[in-house]
N, C-alpha and C positions, 0 to 999 in steps of 0.2 A: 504494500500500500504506500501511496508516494505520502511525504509530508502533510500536503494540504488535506489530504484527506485525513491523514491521520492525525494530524491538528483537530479537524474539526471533532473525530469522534473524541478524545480527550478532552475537547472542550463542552461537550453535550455531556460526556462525564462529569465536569467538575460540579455542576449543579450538586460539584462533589459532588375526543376531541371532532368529536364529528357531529356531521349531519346524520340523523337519525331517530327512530320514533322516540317519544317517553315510556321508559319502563319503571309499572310503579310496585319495584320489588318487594314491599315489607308492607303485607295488607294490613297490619294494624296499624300504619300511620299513610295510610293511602289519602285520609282526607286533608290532612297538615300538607301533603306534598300537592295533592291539588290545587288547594288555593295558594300553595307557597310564591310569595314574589320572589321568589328566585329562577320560579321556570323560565321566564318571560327572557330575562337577562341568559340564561345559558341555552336558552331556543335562539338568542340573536346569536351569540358566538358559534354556536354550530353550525349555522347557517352562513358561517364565511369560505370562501371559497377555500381557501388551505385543510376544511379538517373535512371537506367531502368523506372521506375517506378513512375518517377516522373514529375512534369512539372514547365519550366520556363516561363517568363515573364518579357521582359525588353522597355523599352524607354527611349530614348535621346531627349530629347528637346531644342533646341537652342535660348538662353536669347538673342543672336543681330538681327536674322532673324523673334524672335517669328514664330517658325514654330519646327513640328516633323522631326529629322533627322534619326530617327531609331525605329523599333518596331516591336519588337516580341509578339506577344498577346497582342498588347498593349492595347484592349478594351475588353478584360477576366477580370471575376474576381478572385480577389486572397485573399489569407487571410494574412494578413499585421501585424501581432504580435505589436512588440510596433513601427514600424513604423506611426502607427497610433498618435503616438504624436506630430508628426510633423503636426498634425492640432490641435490637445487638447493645445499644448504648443503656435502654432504660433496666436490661435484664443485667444487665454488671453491677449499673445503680443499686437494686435491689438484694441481688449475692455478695459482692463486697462492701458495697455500703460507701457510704459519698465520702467519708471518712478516712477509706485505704490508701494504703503510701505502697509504694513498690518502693524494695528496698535493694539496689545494686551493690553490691561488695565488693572486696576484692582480699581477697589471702595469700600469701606467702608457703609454699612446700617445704622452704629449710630454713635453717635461722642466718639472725643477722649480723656477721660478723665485727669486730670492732673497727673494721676499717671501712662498715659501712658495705661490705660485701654482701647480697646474697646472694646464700649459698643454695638454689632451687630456682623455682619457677615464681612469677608472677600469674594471679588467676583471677580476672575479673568473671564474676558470675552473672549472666543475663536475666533480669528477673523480668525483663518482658515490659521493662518501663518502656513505652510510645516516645517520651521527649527527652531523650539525653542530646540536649539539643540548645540553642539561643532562645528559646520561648521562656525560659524561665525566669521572672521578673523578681525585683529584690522583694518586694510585699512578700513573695511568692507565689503571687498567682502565673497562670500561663499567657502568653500574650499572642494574637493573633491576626492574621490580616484576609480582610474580607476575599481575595480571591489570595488561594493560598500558592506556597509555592509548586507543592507538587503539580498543579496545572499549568503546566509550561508551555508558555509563548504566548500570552493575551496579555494586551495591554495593560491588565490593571494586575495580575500578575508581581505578588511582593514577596520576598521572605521576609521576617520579623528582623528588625535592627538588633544589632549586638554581634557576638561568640559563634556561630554551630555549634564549637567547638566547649560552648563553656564548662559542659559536667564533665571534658574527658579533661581538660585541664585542670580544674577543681580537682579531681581522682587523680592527677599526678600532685599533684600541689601533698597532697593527702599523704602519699606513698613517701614522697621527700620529708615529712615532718616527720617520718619514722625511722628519721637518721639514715635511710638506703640513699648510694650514692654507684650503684653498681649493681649488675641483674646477672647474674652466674648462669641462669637458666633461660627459659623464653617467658615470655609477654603472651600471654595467651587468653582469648574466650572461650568461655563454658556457655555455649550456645545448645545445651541437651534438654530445656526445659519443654521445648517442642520443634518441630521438625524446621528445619531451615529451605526455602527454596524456590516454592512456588511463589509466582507472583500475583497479585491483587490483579483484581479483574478490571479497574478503573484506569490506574497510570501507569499499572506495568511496575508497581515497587516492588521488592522482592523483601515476603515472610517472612518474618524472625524473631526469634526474642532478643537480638540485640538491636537497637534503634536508633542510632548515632545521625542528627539532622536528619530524621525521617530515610536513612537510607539512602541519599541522594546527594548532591555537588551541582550547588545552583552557580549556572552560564550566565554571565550577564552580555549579550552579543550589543555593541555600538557601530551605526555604521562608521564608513569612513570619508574623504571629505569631497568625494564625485563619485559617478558613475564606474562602474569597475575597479574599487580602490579596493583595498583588502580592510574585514573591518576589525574593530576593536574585540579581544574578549576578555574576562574578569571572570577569575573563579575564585568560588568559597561555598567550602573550604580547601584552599590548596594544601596538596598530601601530596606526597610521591608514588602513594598508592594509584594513581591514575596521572597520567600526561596527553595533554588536548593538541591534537595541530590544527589550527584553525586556519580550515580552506575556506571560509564563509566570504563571499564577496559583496559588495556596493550593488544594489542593482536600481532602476528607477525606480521614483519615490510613489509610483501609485499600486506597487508591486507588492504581497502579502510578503512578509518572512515567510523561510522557508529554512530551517533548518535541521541539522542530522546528523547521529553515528554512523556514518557511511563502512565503516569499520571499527571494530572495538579487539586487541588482538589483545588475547593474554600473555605475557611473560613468564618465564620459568621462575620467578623469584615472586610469581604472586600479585604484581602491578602488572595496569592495563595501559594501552597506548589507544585512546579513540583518535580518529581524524571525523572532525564536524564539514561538510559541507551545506553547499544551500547561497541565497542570497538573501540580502536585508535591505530594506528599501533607504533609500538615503533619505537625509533630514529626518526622520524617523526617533522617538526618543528611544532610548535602550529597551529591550524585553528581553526578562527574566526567560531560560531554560532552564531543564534542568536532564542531568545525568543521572539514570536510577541503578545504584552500584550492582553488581551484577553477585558479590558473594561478601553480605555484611559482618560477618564475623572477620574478615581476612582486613575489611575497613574500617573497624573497630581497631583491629590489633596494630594496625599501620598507625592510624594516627594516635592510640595509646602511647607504642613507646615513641613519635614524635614530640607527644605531649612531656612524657620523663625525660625524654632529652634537655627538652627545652627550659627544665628545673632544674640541670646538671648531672641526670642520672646514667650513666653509660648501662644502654637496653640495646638486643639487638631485634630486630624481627625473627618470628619463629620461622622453619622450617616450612614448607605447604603438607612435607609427609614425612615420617607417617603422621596419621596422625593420633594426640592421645588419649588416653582411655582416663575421662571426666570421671567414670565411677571410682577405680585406683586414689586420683586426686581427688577427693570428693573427702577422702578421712582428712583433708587439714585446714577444710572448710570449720575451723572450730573460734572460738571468740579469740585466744592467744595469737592466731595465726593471722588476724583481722587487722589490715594497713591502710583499709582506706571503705569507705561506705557514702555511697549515694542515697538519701531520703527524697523521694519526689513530692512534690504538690498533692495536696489530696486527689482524688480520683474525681470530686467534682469538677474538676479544673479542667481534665483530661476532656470527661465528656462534655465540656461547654468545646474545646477546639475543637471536639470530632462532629458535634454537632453542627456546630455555629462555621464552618469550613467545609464540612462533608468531606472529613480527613478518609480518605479511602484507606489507607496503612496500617491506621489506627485500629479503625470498627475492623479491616480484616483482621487482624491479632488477636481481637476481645474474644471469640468464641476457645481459641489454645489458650489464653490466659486464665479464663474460667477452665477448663477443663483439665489445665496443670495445677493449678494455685487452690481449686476446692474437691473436683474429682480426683487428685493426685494420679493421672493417668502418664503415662508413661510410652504408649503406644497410639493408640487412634484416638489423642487428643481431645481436637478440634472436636470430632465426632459427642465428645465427653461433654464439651463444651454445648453445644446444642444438647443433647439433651437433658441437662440442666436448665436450661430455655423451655425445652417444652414443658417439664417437670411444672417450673414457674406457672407458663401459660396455663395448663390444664387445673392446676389446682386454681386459680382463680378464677378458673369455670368459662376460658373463650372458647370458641368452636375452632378444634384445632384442623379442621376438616376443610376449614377457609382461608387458610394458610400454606403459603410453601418457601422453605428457607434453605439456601445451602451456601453459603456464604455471611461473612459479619456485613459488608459495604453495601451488596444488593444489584452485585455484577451478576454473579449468576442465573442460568437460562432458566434455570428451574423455581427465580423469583416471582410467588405469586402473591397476592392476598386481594380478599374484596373490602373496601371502604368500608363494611358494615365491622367488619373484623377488628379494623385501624380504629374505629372510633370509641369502640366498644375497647379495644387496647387501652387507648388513649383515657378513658373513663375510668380502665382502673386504676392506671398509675397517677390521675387523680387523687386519688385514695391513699397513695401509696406516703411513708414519713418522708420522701425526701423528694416529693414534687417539686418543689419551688426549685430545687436543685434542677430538675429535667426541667423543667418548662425553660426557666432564665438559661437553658442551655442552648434554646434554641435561635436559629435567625429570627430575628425582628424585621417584621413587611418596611421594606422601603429605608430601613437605619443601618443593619448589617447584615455581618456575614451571606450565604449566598442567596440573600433577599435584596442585598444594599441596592440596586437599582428598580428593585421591582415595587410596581405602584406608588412609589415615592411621593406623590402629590393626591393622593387619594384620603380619602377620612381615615379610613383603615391602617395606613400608615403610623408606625408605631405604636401599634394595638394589637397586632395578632402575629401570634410563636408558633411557627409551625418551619416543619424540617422540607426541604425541597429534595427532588429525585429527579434528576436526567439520566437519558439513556438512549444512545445512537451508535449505528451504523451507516458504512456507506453501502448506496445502492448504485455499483456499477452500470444495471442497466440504463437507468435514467441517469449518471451520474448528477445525483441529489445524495443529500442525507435523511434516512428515513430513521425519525425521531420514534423509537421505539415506545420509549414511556418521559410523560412529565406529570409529576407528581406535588403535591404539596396539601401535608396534614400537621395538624399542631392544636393550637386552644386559639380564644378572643374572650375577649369579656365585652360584648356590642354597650352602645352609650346609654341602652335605657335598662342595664345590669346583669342581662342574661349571661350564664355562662357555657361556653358552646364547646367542644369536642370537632373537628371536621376533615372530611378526607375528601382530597378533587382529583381524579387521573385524566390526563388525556395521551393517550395508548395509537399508535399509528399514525402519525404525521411527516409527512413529504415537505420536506428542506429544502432551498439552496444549497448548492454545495459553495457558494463563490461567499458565503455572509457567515461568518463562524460566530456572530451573537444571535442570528436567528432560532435557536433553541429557547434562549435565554429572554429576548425579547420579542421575540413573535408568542410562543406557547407559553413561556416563563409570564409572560404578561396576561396573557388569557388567563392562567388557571389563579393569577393574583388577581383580576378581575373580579372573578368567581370567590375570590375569598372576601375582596373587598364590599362585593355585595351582600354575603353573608352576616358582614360585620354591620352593614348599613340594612336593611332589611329590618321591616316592623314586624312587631310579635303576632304570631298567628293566633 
């Protein structure tokens, strides 16, 4: 798939519909949706010529009546993109508790000699923290930016100011205070909490429980000062772990970026050599890429002992083979052997960036994280991890039969759920002690995260929390992009006090391929429409 294309489906990702009859699925509020002033509004949107061809699916659910006040399809299913984290995120909230800290360590195999020798290995242990990373702000909270950086190449496209680097340097800082001045052994990650590999279905990160700047080395590409000139690039964090030669050229100014690993060659000591081509349109301001590291544990260990360097500790890099047996080392994981420890942000923190971003990285991880950290599973994790989730679901009595998950993000083909499900979801984490936590987690219509342009001048506007889902491919034969799913469910509190629950899909929509915000603002605006009217909308 060339760039442009696969620009654009990354970019229908980062969100981290038709014409057709009314279906009034849920006969005991058949009359509520008849008169509902919201038909009128989502018969005109359907009726625009882009979603011919497409089908929507909405419900309103009322948190004081607990009861359905509206619903269009609301017992279809639909495919839910990364609305789907609003169960991967809220089912963490509930089993760990808004309160957990992932606790990163790190231990020593032999002792520390008096000349500052040691005698063994260094062991950081991966506990599957999402942000060893520059988001972590002195309050402590986690800091974030509205279009994050794992979605690379869009204009608005930022990583957080600061470090990447910050917790791996704090973790040398840590090692140096314990008088080591020299590593006799290797620099190693304990990456066995869950499996390492696969990548997220969203931007292509690659699985881990070690998480160093989300896994990635954000490109910053400037052009250069005409037509064919060679352009600028900026990396961070620069490691030696990876070397860029940057073929990108100058190209005219009404021309989309285009850029690429056109090759990414591994070296026998472990570092990668990419070469980026592609053009960047001149006059153009900079846009963020980014590199999604190809094996984080090996980028972990690279910039650890550049980090001990950089305190004065003579470290070398380890070995690529063999490699060691974590269980052997695993007896000196004990408190005496303890050099250095990472505490993270409470876990609310986490899922306000995974939410409020539609961190794809993150929400992939949460289902291993749960399935190592409370199933203490060892094998088919992940697996462990979901059914833990159902476990949840069924006991609070959803119809798990209206549901389909295999994935934390909401990449996968086998993502389904119908809005009657989402809302009734929604209703009981409601209920649940740390709602305020989920809700303030989510994007805010029209202020942030990946809402910050959507209905922005509407009443609705910051008033209603609800998580977004995009989800696109390209379709060769029309070359178009065919907007799989757009999604957007969350709460409002409307201005005359009700309190609402709501889910809006719109499922099969034919794109431009030449407009990489038409996901965002062609459908991203319709299904914000639909919320905005909900929010404005007299009581039935």
């Amino acid at each position: 798939m060339g760039l442009r294309h696969r620009k654009l489906v990354l970019a229908v990702a980062s969100l981290a519909l038709a014409a057709g009859s009314w279906a009034l699925v849920c006969p005991h509020t058949a009359q509520a949706q008849k008169n509902s002033a919201l038909a009128p509004k989502i018969s005109e949107i359907q009726s625009r010529p882009e979603y011919k061809h497409a089908t929507f699916g909405v419900e309103v659910y009322s948190l004081d009546e607990n009861k359905v006040v509206f619903a269009l399809r609301g017992d279809e299913l639909f495919t839910p993109a990364s609305t789907t984290k609003l169960l991967t995120e809220g089912t963490a909230l509930e089993l760990l508790g808004a309160d957990y800290r992932f606790q990163t360590r790190v231990y020593r195999t032999g002792p520390i000699a008096a000349d500052g020798t040691l005698n063994g290995d260094l062991i950081l242990v991966a506990s599957g923290d999402p942000n060893l990373s520059g988001r972590i702000q002195p309050d402590g909270t986690l800091a974030f930016e509205n279009e994050d950086h794992s979605y690379q190449g869009q204009d608005e496209t930022r990583a957080v100011p600061g470090d990447p680097l910050l917790v791996v340097r704090e973790i040398a800082a840590e090692v140096a205070s314990h008088g080591v001045k020299k590593i006799q052994g290797n620099v190693l990650v304990d990456a066995s909490l869950f499996a390492e590999g696969d990548r997220e279905e969203g931007t292509g990160a690659v699985i881990s429980p070690i998480c160093v700047n989300d896994n990635l080395i954000d490109l910053t590409i400037s052009p250069g000062d005409k037509e064919g000139s060679a352009t600028s690039l900026k990396i961070s964090p620069a490691t030696s772990y990876v070397t860029f030669i940057n073929q990108v050229t100058t190209s005219g100014p009404k021309v989309h970026a285009s850029v690429e690993p056109t090759t990414d060659t591994a070296n026998p000591d472990g570092s990668h050599t990419v070469t980026l081509t592609g053009t960047f349109p001149a006059g153009h301001a900079p846009i963020l890429f980014a590199y999604h590291v190809p094996e984080p544990t090996r980028f972990a260990e690279v910039t650890l002992v550049e980090a001990l360097r950089e305190k004065g500790i003579a470290a070398k890099f380890p070995a690529l083979v063999p490699k060691p047996d974590f269980k052997v080392a695993s007896s000196s994981y004990t408190p005496e052997n303890l050099v250095a420890e990472h505490v993270s942000p409470p876990l609310s923190e986490e899922v306000k960036v995974t939410l409020k971003v539609s961190q794809n990285l993150h929400a992939s991880m949460t289902p291993s994280i749960l399935g190592a950290v409370l199933a203490h599973e060892t094998t088919d994790v992940e697996q462990a991890g979901f059914d833990l989730e159902h476990d949840l679901l069924a006991k609070a009595g959803l119809d798990l039969t209206a549901a389909s998950q295999s994935d934390g993000a909401g990449g996968a083909s086998s993502a389904y759920y119908t809005p009657d499900f989402v809302v009734r979801y929604l209703a009981f984490m409601s209920k649940q002690k740390d709602f305020a936590v989920f809700k303030n987690a989510l994007p805010i219509l029209g202020r942030d995260g990946t809402l910050f342009k959507i209905q922005v001048d509407s009443p609705a506007a910051g008033h209603v929390f609800a998580k977004t889902g995009t989800l696109g491919s390209y379709d060769a034969l029309n070359k178009n992009v065919m907007l799989g799913a757009k999604g957007l469910a969350g709460y409002m509190t409307t201005p005359d006090g009700r309190h609402l629950a709501f889910a809006v899909y719109a499922n099969r929509v034919s794109l431009p391929l030449d407009d990489p915000d038409a996901p965002q603002m062609v459908v991203g605006q319709a299904v914000g429409e639909i919320a905005s009217a909900i929010y404005s909308g007299p009581r039935e």
